[in-house]
C-alpha positions as CSV (number, residue, x, y, z in Angstrom):
1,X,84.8,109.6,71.5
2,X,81.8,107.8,73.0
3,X,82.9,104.1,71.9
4,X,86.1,105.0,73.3
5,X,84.7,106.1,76.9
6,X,82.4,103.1,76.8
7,X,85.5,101.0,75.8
8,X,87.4,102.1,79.1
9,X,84.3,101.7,81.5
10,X,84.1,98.1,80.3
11,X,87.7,97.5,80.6
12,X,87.8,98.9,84.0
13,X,85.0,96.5,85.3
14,X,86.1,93.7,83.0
15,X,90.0,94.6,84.5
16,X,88.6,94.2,88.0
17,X,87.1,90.6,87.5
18,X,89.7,89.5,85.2
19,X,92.8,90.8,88.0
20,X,90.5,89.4,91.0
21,X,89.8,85.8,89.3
22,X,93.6,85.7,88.9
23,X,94.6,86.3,92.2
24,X,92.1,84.8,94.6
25,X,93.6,81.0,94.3
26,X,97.0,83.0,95.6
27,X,96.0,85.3,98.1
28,X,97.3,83.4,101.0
29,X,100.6,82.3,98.9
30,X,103.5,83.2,99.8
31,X,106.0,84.4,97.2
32,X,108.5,81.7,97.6
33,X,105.1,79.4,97.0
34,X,103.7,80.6,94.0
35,X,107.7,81.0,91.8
36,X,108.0,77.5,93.1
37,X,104.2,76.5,92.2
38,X,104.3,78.0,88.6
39,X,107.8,79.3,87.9
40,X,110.0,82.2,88.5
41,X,107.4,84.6,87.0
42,X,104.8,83.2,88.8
43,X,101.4,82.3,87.7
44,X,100.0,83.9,84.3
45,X,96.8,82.0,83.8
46,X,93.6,81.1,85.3
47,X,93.8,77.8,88.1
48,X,90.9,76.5,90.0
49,X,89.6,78.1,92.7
50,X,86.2,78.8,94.5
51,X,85.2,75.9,92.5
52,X,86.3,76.3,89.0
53,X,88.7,78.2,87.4
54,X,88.3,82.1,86.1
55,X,86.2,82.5,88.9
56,X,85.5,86.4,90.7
57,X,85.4,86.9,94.5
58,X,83.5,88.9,96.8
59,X,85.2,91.6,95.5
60,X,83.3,91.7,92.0
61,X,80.1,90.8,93.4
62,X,79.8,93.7,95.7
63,X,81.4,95.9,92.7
64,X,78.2,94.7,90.8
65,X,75.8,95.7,93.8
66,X,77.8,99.3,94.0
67,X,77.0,99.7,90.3
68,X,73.3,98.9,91.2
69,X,73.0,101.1,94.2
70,X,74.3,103.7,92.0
71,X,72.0,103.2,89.1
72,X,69.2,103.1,91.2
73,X,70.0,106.0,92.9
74,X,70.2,107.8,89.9
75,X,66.8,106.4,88.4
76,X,65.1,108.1,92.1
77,X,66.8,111.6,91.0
78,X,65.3,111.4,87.8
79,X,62.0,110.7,89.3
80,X,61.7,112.9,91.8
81,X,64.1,115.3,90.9
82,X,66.1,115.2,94.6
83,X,68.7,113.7,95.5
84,X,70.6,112.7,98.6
85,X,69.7,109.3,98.7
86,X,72.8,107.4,97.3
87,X,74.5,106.2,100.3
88,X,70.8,104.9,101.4
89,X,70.3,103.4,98.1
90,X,73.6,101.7,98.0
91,X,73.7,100.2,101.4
92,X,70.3,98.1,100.2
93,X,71.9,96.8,97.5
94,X,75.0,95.9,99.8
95,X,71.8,93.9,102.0
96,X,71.1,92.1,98.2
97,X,74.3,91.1,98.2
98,X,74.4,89.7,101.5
99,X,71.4,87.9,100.9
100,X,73.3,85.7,97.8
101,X,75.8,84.8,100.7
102,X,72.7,83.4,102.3
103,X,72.5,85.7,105.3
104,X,70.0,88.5,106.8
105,X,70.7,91.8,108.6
106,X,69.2,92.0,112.5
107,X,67.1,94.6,111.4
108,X,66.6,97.5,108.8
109,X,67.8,100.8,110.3
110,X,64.6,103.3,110.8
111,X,65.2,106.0,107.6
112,X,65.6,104.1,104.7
113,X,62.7,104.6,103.1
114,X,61.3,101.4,101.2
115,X,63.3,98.2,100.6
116,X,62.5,95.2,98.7
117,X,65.1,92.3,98.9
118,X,63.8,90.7,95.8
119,X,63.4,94.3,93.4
120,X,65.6,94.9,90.9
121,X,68.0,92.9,87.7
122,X,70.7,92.0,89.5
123,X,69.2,89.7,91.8
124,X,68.1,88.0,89.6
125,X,71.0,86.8,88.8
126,X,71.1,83.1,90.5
127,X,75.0,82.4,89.7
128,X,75.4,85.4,92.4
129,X,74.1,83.4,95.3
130,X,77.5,81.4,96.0
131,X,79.8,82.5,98.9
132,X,82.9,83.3,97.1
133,X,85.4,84.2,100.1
134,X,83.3,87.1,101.6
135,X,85.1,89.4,103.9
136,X,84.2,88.9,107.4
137,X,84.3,92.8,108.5
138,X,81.6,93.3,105.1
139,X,79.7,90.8,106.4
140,X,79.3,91.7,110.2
141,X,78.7,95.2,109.4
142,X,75.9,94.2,107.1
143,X,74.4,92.0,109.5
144,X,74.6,94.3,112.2
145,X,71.2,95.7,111.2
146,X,73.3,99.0,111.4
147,X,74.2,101.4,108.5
148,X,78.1,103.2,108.9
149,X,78.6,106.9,108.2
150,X,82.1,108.6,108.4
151,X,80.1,110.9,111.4
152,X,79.0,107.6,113.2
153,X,81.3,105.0,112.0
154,X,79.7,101.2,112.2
155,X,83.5,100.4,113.5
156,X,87.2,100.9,112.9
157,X,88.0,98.5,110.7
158,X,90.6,100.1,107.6
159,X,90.1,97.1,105.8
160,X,90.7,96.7,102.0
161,X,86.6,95.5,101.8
162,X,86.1,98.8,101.0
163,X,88.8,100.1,98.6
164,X,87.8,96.8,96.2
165,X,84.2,97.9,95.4
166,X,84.1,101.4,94.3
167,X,85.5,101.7,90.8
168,X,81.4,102.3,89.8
169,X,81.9,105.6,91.3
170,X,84.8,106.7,89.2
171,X,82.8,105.3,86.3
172,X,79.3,107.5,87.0
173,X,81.0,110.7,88.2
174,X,83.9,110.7,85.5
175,X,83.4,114.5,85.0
176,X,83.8,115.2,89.1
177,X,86.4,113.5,90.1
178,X,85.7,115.0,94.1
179,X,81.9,114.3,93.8
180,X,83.8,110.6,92.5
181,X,85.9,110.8,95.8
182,X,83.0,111.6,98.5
183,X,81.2,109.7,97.0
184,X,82.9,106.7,97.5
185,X,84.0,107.7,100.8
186,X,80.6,107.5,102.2
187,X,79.6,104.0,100.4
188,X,82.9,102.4,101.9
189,X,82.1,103.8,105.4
190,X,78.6,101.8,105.5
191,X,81.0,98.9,106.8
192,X,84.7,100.3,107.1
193,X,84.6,102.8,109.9
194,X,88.6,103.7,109.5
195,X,89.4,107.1,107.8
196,X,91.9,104.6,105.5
197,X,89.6,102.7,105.2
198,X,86.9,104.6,103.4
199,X,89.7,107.6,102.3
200,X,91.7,105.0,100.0
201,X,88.2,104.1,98.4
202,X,87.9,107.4,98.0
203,X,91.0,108.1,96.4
204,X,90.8,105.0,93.8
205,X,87.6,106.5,92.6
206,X,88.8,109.9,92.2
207,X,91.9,108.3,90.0
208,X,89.2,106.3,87.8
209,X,87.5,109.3,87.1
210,X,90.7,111.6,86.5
211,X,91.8,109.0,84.0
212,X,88.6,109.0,82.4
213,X,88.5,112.3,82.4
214,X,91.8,112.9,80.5
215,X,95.0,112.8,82.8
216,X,97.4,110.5,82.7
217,X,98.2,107.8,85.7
218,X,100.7,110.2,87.3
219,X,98.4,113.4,86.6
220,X,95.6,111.7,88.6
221,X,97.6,110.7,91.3
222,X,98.7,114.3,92.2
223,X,94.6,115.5,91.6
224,X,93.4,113.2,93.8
225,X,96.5,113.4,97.0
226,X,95.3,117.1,96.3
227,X,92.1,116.1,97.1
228,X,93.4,113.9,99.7
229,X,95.1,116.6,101.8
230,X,91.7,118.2,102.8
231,X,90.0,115.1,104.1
232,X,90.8,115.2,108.3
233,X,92.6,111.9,109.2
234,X,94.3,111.2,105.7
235,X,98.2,111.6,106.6
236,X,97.9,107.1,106.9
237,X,96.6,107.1,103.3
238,X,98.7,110.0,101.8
239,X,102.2,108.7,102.8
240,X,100.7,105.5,101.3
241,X,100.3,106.9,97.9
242,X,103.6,109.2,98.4
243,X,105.3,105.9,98.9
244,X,104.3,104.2,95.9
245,X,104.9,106.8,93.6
246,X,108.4,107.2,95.2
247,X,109.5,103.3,94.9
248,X,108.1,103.4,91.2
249,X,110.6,106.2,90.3
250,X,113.6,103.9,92.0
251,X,113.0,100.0,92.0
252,X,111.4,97.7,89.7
253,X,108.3,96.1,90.1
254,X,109.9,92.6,91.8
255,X,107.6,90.9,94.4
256,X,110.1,91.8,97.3
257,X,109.4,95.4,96.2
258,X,106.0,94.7,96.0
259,X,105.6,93.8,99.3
260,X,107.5,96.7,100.8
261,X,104.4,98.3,100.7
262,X,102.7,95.7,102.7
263,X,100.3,92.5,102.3
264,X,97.5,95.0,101.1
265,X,95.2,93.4,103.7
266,X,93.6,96.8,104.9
267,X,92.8,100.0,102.2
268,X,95.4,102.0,102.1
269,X,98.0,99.0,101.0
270,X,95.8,98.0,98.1
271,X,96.2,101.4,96.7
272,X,99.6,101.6,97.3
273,X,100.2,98.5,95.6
274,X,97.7,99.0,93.0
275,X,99.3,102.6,92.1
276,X,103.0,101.2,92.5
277,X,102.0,98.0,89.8
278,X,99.6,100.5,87.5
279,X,102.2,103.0,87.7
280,X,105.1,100.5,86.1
281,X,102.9,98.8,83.7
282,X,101.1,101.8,81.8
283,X,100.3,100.3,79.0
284,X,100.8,97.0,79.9
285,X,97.3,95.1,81.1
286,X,99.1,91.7,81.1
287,X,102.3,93.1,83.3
288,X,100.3,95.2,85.6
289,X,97.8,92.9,86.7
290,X,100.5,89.9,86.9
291,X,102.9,91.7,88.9
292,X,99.7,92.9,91.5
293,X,98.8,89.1,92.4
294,X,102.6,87.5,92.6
295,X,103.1,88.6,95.7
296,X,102.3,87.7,99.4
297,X,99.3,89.5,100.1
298,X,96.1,89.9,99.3
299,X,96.3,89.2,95.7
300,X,92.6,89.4,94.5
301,X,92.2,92.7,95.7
302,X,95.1,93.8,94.6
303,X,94.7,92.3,90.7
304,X,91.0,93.7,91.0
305,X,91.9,97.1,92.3
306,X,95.2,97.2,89.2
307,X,93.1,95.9,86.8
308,X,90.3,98.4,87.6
309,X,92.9,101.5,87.3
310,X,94.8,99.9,84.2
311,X,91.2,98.8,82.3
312,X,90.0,102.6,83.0
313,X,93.2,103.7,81.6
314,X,93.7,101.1,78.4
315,X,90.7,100.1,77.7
316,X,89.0,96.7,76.9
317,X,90.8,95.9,74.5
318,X,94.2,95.9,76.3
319,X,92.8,93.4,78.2
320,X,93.9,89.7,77.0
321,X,91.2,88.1,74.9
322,X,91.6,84.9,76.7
323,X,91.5,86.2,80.0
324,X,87.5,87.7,78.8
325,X,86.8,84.6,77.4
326,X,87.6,82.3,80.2
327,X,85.7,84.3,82.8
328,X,83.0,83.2,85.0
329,X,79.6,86.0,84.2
330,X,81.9,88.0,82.0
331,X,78.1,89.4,79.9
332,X,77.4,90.2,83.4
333,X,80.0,92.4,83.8
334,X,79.7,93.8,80.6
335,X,76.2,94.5,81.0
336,X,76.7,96.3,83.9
337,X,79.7,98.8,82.6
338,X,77.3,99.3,79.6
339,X,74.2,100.7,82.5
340,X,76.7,103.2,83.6
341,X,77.7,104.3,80.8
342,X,74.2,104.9,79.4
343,X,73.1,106.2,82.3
344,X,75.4,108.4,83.2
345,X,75.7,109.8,79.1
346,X,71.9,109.7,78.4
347,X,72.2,108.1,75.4
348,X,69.5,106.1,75.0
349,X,67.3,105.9,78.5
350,X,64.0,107.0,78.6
351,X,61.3,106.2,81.3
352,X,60.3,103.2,81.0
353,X,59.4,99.8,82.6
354,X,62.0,97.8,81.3
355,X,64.6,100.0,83.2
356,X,62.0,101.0,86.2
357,X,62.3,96.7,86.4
358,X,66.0,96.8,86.1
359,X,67.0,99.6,88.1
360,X,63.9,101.0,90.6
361,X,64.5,104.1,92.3
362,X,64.3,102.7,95.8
């Protein structure tokens, strides 16, 4: 049972690089473009982009530095035996990030406790400081020198900058699927201040963890609208969701369907799209993830945010061997699906400085 857990937390990591590397040399294609670029299915491989080719966008990195925040959260609990520090701990590891896109907040808000750009494994990690397409709301919020809350949102941006980074919290809380949901709520809103904004973050976690925990796609969709409905300000993302599960049950999964749901440039039109593709391709990596990035739209986030739902669901090993092999700091992924999943099991940690290097609680 364990080797199949730690199977799916790898795949859904390894799905979200794999579906964002794929999309990101489309994302501004339109459909017409890319059937007459690489055919009537459209394109089914890795092409250069950012640089190379099999290459991850902003969206993995700051999945990487969610993971982080997480872990490092954790390791304080453990310590000190309180908690309440997550969001905190996250949003410094967001500041990490921004520093591999070689920029500096204004300042560091008063409350959070001690911070240490250079602390930790991931930054170490040099192949992270490249600017791979950042999104300009992630980026202003972080160097605002301020820290969003859903009580005192940072702005109102719904953007789908948050929705593409939280699969780590569907991972780490896969037996609560609404500690999954808040949680991710409140990491989203450190830079998306818009209720569908952090509340279709929310919502993908809670899915992740539902699947994880033993429903089925359909099963989790219908936990987490439950879930949905007592959030205040969610009717945007709900008839979202409602939508794409309605379309699924009465068109196919063409790009003109696709982009009834919209371009997917702010949260709650990722999910849509990432529930309507997930939903047709169940046990189809391949076909999911293809169908989320042909499409005008935001095709990274959308192949990331698919791939993340469809690798919790299947598994690594539904995801195509080449498409692992080909990608850009695939061990790194890897690695970090494999600290969640110890971490959050207790397999194997014990206090020690390898991991107080790796993960400090601060």
């Amino acid at each position: 049972m364990k080797t199949v857990l730690m199977d799916r937390y790898t795949g859904c990591l390894l799905g979200g690089a794999v579906g964002d590397a794929l999309g990101a040399p489309i994302e501004f294609f339109g459909t017409r473009e890319i059937q007459r670029k690489f055919g009537p299915d459209g394109l089914d491989h890795y092409i250069e982009g950012l640089g190379s080719s099999g290459v991850f966008t902003d969206d993995t990195q700051m999945t990487l530095f969610t993971a982080e925040g997480i872990l490092r959260a954790n390791h304080r609990d453990l310590q000190k035996g309180i908690d309440g520090a997550e969001t905190a701990i996250i949003y410094q590891s967001y500041l990490r990030w921004l520093h591999t896109q070689g920029s500096r907040p204004a300042r560091i808000p008063e409350g959070f406790g001690l911070y240490d750009l250079n602390s930790g494994w991931l930054i170490t990690h040099r192949d992270l400081f490249v600017r791979k397409a950042p999104g300009i709301t992630c980026l202003s919020a972080l160097e605002s020198g301020k820290c969003g809350t859903i009580r005192e949102p940072i702005n109102d941006s719904k953007g789908c900058g948050g929705i593409m980074r939280v699969a780590p919290h569907g991972l780490f809380y896969h037996m609560d699927s609404q500690k999954a949901f808040g949680s991710a709520c409140d990491a989203a809103a450190i830079t998306h201040g818009h209720p569908s904004g952090y509340l279709s973050a929310g919502c993908l976690a809670s899915i992740i963890a539902c699947v994880l925990g033993g429903q089925d796609l359909m099963a989790a969709i219908e936990t987490t609208i439950a879930t949905l409905r007592t959030r205040k300000n969610h009717e945007e993302c709900l008839v979202a969701m409602e939508k794409a599960v309605a379309l699924y049950k009465s068109v196919p999964p063409t790009p003109e369907n696709i982009e009834s749901l919209g371009g997917a440039w702010v949260g709650e039109e990722t999910l849509s799209i990432a529930l309507f593709c997930a939903l047709h391709f169940q046990n189809d990596f391949r076909g999911g993830v293809l169908a989320a990035i042909n499409h005008s739209g935001d095709s990274d986030s959308t192949g990331a945010v698919t791939g993340n739902i469809l690798g919790a669901t299947l598994g690594k090993q539904a995801v195509p061997a080449e498409w692992v092999e080909n990608l850009k700091q695939a061990d790194l992924v890897e690695e970090i699906a494999s600290d969640l999943f110890v971490r959050v099991n207790d397999d194997s940690f014990e206090e020690d400085s390898e991991w107080a290097k790796r993960y400090p609680g601060y």
